[in-house]
PQR file with spaces between the fields and no chain letter, atoms N, CA, C, O and H, PARSE charges and radii, in Angstrom:
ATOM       1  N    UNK     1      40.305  -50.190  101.353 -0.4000 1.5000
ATOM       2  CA   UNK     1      39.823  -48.833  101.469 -0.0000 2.0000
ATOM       3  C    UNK     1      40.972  -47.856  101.686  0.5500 1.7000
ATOM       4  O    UNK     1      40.839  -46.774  101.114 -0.5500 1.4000
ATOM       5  N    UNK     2      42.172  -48.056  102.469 -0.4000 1.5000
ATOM       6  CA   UNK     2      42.857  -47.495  102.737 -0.0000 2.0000
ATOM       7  C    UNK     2      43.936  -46.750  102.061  0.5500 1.7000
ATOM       8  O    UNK     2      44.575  -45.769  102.442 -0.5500 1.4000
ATOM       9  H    UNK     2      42.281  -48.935  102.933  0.4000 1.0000
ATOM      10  N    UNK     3      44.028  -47.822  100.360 -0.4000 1.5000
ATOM      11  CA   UNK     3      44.521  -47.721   98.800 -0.0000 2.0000
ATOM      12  C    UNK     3      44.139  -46.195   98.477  0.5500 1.7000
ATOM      13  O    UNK     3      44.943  -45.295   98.236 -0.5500 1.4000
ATOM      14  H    UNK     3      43.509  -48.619  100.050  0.4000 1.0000
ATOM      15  N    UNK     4      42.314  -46.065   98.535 -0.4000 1.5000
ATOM      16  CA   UNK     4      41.455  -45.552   97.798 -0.0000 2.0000
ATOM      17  C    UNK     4      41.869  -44.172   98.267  0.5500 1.7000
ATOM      18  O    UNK     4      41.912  -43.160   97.566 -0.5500 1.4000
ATOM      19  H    UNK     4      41.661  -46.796   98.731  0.4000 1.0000
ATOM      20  N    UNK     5      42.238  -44.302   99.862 -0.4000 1.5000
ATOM      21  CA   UNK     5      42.385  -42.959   99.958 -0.0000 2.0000
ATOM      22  C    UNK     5      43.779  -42.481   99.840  0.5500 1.7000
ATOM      23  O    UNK     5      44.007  -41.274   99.762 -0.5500 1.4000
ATOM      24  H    UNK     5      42.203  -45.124  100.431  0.4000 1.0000
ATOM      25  N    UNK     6      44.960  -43.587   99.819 -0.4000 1.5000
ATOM      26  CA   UNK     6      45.667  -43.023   99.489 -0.0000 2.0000
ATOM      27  C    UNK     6      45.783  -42.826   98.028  0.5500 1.7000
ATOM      28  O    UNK     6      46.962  -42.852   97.673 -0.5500 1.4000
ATOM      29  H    UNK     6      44.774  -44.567   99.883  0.4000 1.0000
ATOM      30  N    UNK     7      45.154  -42.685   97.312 -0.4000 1.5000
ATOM      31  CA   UNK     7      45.034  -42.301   95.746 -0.0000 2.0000
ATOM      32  C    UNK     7      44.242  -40.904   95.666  0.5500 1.7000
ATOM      33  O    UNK     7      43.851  -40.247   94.702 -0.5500 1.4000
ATOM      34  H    UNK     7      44.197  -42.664   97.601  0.4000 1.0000
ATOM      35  N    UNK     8      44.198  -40.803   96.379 -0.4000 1.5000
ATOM      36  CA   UNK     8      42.683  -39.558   96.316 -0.0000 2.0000
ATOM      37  C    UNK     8      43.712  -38.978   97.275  0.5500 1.7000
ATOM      38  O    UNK     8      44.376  -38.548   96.331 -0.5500 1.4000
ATOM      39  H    UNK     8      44.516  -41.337   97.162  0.4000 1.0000
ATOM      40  N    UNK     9      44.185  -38.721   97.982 -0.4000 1.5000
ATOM      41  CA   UNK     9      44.931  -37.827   98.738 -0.0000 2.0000
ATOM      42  C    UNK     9      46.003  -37.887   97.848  0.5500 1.7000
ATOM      43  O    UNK     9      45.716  -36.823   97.300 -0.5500 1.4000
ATOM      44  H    UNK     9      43.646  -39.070   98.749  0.4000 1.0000
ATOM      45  N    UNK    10      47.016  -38.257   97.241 -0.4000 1.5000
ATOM      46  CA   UNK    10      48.244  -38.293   96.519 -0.0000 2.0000
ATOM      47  C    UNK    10      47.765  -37.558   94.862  0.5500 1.7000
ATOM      48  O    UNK    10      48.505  -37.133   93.975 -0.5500 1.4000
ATOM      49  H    UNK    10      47.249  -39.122   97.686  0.4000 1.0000
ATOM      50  N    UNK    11      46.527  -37.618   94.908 -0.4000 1.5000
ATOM      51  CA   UNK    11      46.202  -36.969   93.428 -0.0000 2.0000
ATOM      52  C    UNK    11      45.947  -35.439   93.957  0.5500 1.7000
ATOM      53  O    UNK    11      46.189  -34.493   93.207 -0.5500 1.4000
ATOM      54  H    UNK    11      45.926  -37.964   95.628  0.4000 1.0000
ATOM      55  N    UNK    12      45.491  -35.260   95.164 -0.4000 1.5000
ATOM      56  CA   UNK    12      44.641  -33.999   95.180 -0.0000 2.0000
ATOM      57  C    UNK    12      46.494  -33.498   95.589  0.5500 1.7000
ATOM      58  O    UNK    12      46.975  -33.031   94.556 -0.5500 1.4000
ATOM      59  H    UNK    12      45.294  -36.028   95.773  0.4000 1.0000
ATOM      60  N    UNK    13      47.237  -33.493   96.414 -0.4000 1.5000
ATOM      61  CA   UNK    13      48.467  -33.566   97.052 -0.0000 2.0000
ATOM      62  C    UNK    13      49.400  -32.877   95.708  0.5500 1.7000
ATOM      63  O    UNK    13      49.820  -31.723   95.628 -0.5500 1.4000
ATOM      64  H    UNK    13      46.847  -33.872   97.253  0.4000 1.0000
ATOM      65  N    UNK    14      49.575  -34.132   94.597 -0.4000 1.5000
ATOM      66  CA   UNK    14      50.291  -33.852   93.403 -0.0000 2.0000
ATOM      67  C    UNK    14      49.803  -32.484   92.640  0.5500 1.7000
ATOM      68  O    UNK    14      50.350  -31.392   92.486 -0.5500 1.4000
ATOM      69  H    UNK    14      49.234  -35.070   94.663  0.4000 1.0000
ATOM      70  N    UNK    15      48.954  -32.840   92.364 -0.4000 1.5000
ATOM      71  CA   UNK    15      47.898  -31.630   91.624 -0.0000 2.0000
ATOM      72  C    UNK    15      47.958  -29.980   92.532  0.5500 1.7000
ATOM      73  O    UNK    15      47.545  -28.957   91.986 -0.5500 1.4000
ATOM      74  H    UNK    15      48.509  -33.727   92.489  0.4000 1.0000
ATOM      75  N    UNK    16      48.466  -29.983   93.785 -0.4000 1.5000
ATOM      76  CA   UNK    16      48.620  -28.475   94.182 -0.0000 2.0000
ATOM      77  C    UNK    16      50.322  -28.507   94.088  0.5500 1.7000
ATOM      78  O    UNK    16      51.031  -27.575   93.709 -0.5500 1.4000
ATOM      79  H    UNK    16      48.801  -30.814   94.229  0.4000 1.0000
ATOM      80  N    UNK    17      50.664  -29.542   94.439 -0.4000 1.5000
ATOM      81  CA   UNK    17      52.116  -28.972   94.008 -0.0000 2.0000
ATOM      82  C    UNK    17      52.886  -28.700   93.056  0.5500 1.7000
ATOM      83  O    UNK    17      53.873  -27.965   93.073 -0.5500 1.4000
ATOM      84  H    UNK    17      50.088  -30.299   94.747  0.4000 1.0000
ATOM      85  N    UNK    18      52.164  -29.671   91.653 -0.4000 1.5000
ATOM      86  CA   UNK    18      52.440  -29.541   90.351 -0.0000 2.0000
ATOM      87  C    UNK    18      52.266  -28.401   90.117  0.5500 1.7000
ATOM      88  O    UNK    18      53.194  -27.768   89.616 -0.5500 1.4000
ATOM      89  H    UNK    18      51.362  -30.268   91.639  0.4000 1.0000
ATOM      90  N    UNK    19      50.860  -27.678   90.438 -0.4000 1.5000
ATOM      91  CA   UNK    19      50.408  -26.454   90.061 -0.0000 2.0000
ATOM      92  C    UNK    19      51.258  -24.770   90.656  0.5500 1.7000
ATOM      93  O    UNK    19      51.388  -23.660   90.140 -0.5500 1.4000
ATOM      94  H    UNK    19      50.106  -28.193   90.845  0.4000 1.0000
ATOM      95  N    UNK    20      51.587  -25.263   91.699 -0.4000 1.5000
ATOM      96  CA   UNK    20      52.216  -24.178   92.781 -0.0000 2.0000
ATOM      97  C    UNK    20      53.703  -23.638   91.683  0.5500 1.7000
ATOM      98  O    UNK    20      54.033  -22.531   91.258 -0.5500 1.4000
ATOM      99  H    UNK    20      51.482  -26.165   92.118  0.4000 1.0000
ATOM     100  N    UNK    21      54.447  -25.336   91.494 -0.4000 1.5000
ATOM     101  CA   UNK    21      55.677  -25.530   90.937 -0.0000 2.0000
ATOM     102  C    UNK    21      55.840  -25.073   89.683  0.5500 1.7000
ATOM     103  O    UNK    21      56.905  -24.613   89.272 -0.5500 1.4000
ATOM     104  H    UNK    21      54.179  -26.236   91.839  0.4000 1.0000
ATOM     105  N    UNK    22      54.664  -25.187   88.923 -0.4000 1.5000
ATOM     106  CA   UNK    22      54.642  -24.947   87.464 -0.0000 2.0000
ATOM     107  C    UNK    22      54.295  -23.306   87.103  0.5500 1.7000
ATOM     108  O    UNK    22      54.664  -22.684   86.107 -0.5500 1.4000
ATOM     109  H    UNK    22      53.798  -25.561   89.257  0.4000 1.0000
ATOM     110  N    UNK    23      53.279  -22.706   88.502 -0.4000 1.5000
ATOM     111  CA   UNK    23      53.264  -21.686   88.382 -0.0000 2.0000
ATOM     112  C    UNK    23      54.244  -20.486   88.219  0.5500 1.7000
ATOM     113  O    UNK    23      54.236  -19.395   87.647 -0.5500 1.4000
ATOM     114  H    UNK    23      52.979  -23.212   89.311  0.4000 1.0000
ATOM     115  N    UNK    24      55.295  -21.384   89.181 -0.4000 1.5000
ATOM     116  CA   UNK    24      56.162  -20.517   89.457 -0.0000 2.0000
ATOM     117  C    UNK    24      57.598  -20.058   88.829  0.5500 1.7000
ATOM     118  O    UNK    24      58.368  -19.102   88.915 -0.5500 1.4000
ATOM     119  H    UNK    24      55.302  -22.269   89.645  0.4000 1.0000
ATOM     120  N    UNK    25      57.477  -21.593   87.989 -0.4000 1.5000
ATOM     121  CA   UNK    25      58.861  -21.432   86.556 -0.0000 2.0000
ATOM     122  C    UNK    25      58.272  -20.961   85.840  0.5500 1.7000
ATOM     123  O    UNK    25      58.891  -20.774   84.793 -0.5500 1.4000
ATOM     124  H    UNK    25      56.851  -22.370   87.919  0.4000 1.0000
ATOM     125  N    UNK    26      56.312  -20.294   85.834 -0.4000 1.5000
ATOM     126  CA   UNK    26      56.152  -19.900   84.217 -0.0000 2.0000
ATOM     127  C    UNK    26      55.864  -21.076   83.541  0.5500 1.7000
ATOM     128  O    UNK    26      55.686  -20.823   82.350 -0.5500 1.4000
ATOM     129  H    UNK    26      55.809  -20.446   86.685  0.4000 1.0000
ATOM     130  N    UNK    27      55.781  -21.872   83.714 -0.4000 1.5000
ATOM     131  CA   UNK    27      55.298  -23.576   82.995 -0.0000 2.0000
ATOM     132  C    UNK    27      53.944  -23.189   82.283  0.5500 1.7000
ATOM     133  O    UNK    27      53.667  -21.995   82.175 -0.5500 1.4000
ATOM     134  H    UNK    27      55.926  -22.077   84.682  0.4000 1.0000
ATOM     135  N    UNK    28      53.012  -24.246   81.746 -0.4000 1.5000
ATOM     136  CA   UNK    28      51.539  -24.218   81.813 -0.0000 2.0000
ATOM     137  C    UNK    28      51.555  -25.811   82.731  0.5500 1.7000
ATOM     138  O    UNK    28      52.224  -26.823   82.523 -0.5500 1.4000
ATOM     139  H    UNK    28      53.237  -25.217   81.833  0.4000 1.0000
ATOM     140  N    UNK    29      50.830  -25.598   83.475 -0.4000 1.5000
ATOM     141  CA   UNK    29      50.503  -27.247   84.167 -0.0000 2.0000
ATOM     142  C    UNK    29      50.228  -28.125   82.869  0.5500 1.7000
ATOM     143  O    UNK    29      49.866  -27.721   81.764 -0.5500 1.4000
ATOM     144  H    UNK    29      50.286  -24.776   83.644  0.4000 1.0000
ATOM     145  N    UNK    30      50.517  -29.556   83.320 -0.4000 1.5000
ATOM     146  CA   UNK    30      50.879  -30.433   82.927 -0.0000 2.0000
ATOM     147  C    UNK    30      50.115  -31.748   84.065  0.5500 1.7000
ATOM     148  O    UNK    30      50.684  -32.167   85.073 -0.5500 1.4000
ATOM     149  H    UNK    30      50.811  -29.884   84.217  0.4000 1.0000
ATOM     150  N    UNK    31      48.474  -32.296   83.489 -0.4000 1.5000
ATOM     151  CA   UNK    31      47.558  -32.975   83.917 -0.0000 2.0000
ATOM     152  C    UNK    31      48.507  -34.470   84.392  0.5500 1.7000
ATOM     153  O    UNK    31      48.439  -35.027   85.487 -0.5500 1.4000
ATOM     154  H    UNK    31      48.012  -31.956   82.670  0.4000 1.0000
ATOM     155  N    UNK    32      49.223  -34.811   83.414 -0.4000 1.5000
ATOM     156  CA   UNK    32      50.216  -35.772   82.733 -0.0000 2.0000
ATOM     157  C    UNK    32      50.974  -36.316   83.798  0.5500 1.7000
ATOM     158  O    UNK    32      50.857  -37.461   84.236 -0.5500 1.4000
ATOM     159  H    UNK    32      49.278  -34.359   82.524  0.4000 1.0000
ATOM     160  N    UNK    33      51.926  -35.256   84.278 -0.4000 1.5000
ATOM     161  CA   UNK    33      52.846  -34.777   84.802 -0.0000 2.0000
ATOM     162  C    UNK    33      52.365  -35.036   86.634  0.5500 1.7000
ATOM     163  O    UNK    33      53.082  -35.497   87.522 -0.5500 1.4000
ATOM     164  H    UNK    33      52.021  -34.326   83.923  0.4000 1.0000
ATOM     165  N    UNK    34      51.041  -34.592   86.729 -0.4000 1.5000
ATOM     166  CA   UNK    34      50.467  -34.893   88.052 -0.0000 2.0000
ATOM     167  C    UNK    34      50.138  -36.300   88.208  0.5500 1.7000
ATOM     168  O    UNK    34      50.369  -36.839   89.290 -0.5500 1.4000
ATOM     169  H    UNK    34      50.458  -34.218   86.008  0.4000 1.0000
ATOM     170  N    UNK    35      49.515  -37.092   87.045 -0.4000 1.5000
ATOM     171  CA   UNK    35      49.254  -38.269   87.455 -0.0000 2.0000
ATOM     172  C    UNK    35      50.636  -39.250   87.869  0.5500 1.7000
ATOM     173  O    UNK    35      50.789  -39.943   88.874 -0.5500 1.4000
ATOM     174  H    UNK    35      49.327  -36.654   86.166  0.4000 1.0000
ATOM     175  N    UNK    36      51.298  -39.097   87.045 -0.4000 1.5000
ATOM     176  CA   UNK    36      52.623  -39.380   87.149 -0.0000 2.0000
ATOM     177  C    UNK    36      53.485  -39.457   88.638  0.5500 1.7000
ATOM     178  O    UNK    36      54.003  -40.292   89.380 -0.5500 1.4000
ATOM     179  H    UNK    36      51.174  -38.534   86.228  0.4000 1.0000
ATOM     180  N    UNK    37      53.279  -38.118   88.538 -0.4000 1.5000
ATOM     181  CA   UNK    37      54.006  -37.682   90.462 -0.0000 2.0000
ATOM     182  C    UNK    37      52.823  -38.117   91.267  0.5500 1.7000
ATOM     183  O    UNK    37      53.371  -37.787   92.319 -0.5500 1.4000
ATOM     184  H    UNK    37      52.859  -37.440   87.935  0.4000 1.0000
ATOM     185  N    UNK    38      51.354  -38.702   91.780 -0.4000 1.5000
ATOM     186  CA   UNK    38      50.790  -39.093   91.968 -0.0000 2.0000
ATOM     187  C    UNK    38      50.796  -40.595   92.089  0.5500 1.7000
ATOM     188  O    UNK    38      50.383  -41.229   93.060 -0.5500 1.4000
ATOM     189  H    UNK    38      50.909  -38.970   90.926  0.4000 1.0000
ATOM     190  N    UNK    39      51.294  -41.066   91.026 -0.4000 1.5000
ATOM     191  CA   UNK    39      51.665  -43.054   90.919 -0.0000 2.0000
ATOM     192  C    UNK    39      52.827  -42.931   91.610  0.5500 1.7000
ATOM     193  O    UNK    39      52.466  -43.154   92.766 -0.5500 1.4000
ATOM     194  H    UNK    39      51.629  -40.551   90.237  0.4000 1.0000
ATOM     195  N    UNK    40      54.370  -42.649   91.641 -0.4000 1.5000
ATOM     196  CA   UNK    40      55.252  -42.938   92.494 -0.0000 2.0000
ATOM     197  C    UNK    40      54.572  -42.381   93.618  0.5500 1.7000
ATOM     198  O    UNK    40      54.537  -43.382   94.334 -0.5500 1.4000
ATOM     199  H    UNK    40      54.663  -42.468   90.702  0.4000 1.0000
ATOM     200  N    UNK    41      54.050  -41.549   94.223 -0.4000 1.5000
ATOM     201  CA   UNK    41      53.544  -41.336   95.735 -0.0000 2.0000
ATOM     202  C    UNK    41      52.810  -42.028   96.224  0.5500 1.7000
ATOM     203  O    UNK    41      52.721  -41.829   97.436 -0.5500 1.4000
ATOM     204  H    UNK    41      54.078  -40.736   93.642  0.4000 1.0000
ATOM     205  N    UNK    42      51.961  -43.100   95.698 -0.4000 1.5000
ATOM     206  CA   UNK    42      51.204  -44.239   95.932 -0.0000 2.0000
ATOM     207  C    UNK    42      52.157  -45.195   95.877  0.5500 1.7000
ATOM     208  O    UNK    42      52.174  -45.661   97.016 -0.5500 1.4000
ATOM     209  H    UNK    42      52.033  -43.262   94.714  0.4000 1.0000
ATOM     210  N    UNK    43      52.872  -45.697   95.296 -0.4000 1.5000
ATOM     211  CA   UNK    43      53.746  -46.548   95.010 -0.0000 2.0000
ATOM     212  C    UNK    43      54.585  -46.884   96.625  0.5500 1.7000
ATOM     213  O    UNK    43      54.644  -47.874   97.355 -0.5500 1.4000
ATOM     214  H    UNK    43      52.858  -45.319   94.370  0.4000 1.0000
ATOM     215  N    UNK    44      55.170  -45.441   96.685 -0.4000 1.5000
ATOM     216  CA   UNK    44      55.945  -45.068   98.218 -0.0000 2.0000
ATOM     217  C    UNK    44      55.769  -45.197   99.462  0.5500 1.7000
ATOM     218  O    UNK    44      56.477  -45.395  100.449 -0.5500 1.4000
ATOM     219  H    UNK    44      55.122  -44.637   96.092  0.4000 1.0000
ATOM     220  N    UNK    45      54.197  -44.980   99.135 -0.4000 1.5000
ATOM     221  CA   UNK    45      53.431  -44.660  100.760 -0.0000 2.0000
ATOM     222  C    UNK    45      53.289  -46.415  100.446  0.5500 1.7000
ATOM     223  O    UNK    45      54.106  -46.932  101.208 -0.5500 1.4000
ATOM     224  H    UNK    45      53.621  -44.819   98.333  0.4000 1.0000
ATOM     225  N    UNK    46      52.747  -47.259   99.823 -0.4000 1.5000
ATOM     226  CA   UNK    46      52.595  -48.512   99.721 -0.0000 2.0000
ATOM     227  C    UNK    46      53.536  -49.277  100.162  0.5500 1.7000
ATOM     228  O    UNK    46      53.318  -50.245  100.890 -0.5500 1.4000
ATOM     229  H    UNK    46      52.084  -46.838   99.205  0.4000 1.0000
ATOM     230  N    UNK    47      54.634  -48.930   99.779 -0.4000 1.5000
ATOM     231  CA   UNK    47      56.034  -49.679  100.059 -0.0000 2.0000
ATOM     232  C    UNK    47      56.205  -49.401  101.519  0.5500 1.7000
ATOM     233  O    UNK    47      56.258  -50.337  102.316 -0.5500 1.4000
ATOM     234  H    UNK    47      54.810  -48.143   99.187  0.4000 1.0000
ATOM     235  N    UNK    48      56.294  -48.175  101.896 -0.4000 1.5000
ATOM     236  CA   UNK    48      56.266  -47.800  103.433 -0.0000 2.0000
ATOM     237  C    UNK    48      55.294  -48.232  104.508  0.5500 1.7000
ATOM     238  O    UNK    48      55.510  -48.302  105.718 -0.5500 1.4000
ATOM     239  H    UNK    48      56.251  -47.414  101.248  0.4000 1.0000
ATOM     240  N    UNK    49      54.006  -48.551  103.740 -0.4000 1.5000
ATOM     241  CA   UNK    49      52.974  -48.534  104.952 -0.0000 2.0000
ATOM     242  C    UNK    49      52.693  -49.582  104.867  0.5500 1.7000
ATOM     243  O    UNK    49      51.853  -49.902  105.708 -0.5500 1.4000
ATOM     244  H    UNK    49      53.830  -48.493  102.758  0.4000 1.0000
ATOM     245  N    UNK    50      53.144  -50.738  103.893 -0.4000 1.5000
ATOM     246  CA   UNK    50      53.289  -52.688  104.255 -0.0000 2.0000
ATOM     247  C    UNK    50      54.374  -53.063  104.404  0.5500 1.7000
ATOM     248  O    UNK    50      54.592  -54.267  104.541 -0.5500 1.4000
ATOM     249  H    UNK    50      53.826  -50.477  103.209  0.4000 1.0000
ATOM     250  N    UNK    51      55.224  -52.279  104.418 -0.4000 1.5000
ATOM     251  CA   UNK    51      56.762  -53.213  104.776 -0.0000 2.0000
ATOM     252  C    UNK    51      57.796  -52.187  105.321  0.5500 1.7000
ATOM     253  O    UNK    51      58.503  -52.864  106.067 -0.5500 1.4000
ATOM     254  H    UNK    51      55.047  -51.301  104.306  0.4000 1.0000
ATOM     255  N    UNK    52      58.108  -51.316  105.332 -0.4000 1.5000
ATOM     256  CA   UNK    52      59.301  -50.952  105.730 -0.0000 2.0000
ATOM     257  C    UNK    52      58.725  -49.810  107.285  0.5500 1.7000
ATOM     258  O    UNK    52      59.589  -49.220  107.933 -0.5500 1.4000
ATOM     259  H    UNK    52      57.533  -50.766  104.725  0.4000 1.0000
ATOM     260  N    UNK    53      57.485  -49.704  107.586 -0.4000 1.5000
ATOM     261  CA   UNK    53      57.090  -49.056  109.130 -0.0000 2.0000
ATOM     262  C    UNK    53      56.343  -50.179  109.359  0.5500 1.7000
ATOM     263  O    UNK    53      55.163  -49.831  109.314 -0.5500 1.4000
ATOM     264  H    UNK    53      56.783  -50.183  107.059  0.4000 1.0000
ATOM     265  N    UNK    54      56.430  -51.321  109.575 -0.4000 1.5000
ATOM     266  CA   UNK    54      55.747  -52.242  110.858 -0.0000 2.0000
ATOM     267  C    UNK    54      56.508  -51.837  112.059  0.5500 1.7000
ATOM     268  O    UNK    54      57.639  -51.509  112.415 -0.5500 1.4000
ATOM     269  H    UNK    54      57.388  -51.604  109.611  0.4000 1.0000
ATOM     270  N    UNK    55      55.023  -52.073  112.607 -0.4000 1.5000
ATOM     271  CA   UNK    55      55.455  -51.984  114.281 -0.0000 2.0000
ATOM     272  C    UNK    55      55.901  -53.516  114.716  0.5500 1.7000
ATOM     273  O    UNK    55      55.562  -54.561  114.162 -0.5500 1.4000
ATOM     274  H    UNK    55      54.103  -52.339  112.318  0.4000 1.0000
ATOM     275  N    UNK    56      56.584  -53.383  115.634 -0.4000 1.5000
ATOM     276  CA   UNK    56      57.002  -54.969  116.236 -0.0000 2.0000
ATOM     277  C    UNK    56      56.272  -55.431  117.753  0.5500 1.7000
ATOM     278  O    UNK    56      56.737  -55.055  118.829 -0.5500 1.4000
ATOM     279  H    UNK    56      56.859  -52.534  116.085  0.4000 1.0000
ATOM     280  N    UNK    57      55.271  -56.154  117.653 -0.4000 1.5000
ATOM     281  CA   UNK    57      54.647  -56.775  118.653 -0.0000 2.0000
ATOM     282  C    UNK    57      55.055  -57.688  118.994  0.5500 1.7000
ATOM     283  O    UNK    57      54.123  -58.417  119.335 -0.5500 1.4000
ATOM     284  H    UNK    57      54.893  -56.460  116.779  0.4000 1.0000
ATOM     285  N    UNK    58      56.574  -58.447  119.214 -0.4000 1.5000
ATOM     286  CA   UNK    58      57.103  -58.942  119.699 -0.0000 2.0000
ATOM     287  C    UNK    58      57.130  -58.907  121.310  0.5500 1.7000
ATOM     288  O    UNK    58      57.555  -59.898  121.904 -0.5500 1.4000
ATOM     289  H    UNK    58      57.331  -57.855  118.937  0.4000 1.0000
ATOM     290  N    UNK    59      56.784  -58.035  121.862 -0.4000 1.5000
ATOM     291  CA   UNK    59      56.947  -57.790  123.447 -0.0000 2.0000
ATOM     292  C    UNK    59      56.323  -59.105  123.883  0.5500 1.7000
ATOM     293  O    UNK    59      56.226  -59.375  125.080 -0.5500 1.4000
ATOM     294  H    UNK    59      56.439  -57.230  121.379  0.4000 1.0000
């Protein structure tokens, strides 16, 4: 479940910044372009949130 939302938060996330960014060089948005920046941000938070931030319960 925790995937799901990070896909749904990283799409809605990509999609205002694509839009903000594109607005602002004068671009036309680019749907493409969001899914895109959307998969590495899932990718990242994935990599980060199973392996590289464990907590250590070693105590």
């Amino acid at each position: 479940m925790r995937y799901i939302w990070t896909i749904i938060w990283a799409l809605l996330i990509s999609s205002v910044l694509s839009y903000v960014l594109s607005s602002m060089g004068g671009e036309p948005f680019s749907f493409l372009s969001t899914i895109v920046f959307a998969g590495i941000l899932v990718v990242a938070i994935a990599i980060l949130g199973d392996g590289a931030l464990k907590e250590d319960h070693s105590n």
